[in-house]
C-alpha positions as CSV (number, residue, x, y, z in Angstrom):
1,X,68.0,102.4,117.1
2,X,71.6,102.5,117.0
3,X,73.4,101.6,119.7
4,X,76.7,102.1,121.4
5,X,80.1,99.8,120.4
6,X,83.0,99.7,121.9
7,X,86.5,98.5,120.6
8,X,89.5,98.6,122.3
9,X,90.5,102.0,121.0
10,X,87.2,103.3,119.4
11,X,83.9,104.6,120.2
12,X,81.4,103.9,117.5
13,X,78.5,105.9,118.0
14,X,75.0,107.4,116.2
15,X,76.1,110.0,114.2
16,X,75.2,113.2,116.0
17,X,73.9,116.8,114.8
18,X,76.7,117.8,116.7
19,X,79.0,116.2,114.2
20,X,77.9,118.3,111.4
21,X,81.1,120.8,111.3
22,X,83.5,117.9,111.8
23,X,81.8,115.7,109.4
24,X,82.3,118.6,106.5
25,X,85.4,119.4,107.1
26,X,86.8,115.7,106.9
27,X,84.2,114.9,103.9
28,X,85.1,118.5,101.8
29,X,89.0,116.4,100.9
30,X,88.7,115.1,97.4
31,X,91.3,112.4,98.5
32,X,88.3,110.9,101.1
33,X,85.7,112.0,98.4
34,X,87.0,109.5,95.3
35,X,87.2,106.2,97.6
36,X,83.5,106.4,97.9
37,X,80.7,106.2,95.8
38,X,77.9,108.4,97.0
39,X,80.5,111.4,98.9
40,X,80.2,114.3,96.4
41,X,83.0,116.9,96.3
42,X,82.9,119.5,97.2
43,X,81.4,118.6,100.0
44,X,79.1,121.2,101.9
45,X,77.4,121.8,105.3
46,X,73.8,120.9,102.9
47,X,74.9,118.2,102.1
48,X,76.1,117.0,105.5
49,X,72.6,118.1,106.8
50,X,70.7,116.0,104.3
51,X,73.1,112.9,104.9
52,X,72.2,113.3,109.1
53,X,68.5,113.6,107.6
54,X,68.9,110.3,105.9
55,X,70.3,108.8,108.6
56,X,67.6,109.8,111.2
57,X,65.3,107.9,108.5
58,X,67.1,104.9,108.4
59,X,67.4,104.5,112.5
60,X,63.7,104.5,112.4
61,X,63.5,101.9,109.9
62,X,65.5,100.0,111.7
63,X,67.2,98.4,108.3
64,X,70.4,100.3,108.9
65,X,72.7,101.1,111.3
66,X,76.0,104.2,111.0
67,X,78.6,105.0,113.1
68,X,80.4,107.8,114.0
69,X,84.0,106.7,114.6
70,X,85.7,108.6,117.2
71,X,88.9,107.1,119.8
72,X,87.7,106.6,123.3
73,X,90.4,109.2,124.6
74,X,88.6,112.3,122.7
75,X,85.8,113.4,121.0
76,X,86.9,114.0,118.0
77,X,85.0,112.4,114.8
78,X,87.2,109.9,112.8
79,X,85.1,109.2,110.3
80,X,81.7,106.7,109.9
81,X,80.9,103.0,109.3
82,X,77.5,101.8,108.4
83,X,75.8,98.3,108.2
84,X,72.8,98.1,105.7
85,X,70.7,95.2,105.7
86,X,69.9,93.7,102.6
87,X,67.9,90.7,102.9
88,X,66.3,90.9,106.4
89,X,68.4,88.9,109.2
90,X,70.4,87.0,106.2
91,X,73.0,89.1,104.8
92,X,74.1,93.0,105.0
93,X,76.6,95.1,103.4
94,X,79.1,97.4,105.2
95,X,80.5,101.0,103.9
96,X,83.0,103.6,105.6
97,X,85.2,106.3,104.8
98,X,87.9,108.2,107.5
99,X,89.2,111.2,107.1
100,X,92.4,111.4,105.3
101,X,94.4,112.6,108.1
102,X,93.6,109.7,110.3
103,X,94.3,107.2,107.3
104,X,97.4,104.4,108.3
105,X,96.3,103.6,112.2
106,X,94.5,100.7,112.1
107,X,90.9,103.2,113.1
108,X,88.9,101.1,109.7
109,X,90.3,97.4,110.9
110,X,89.5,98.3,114.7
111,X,86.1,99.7,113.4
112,X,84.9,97.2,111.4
113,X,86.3,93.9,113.1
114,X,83.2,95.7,115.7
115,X,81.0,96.1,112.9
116,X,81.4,92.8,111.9
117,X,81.1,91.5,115.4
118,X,77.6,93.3,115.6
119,X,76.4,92.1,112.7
120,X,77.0,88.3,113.4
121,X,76.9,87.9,117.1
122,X,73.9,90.7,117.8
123,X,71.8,90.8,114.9
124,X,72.3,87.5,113.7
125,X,73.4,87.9,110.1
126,X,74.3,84.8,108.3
127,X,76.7,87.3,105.7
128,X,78.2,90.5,105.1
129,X,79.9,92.0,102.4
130,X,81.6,95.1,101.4
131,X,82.4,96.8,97.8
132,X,86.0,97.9,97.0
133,X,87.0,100.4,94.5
134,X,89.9,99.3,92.1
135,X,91.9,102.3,92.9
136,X,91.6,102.0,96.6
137,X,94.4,99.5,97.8
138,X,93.7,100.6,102.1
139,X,89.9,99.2,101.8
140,X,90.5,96.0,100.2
141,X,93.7,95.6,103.1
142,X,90.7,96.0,105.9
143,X,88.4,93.6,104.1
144,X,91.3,90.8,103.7
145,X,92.7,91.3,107.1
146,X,89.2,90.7,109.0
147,X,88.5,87.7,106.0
148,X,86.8,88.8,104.0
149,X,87.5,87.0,100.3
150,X,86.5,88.7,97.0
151,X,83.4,87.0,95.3
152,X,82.8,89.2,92.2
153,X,84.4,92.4,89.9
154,X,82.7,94.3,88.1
155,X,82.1,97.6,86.9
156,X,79.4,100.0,89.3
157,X,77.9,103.4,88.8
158,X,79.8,105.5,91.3
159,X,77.0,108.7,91.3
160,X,79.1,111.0,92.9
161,X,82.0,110.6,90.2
162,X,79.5,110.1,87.7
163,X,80.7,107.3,85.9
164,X,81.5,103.3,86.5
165,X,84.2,102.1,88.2
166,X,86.1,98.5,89.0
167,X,84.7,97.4,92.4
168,X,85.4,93.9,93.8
169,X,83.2,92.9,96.1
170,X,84.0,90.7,99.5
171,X,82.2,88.4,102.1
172,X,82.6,86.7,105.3
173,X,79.9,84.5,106.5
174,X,79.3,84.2,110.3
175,X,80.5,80.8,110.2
176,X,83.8,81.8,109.0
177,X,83.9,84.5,111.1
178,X,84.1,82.4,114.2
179,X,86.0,80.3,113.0
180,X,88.5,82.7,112.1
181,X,88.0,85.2,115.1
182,X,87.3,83.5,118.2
183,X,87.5,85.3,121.7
């Protein structure tokens, strides 16, 4: 089940049916499209429908967990943030993408500083870590601002470009997030 999260401007939520027309038309910009992996463009209302699909089969598995983003003053989807687990209660991975008009206002850092904050103080993961694409300067910012320090580079298969690309890949272990984040 995914729950609710609050951040001081944000809202992250289950991604709704609902969201269906707002997630296309922020997914269907190339720009958002080629600073993820698995986002193929053009994007369409199928493939939105089959992502929501996805998602309803990950909630029940319970070894996942995505956001919609929106601000707390409107309804409006942002964009979404997701927490896979990867080995069970010891370390997860965290993805996102925001729609290109939102890019530059802080939305990713607020959202995933709550991510994170899930992650270690809820579920009790010992690690998380997030993949950055080469070409995508914003992303690696968020990661270094919340901590988060490269441990490996290297080439991945990006499907939805269809060829490899240079991804570095960051952690933060719980221990240095509270160190490093205390409230």
């Amino acid at each position: 089940m995914v729950p609710v999260l609050e951040t001081e401007r944000l809202v992250l939520r289950p991604v709704a049916a609902t969201d269906l027309e707002q997630i296309v038309a922020l997914l269907a910009d190339e720009e958002v499209a080629v600073m993820t992996s698995n986002i193929p463009h053009p994007y369409t209302e199928r493939d939105a429908e089959k992502w929501l699909r996805l998602l309803d089969a990950e909630a029940r598995e319970g070894d996942s967990y995505t956001f919609a983003i929106q601000v707390r003053a409107g309804h409006s989807l942002r964009g979404a943030i997701a927490l896979w687990c990867r080995e069970k209660g010891r370390s997860a991975e965290v993805g996102y993408w925001l729609g290109q008009i939102y890019w530059n206002r802080g939305y990713m850092t607020e959202a995933t500083r709550g991510i994170l904050r899930y992650a270690f103080d809820e579920l009790g993961y010992g690690t998380v870590y997030a993949w950055t694409f080469a070409h995508n300067p914003a992303s690696r910012r968020v990661q270094e601002k919340l901590g988060m320090t490269p441990v490996e580079t290297r080439f991945r298969l990006a499907p939805a470009r269809n060829r490899e690309i240079e991804t570095t890949k960051r952690r933060i272990t719980a221990e240095e997030w509270r160190n490093d984040h205390r409230t």
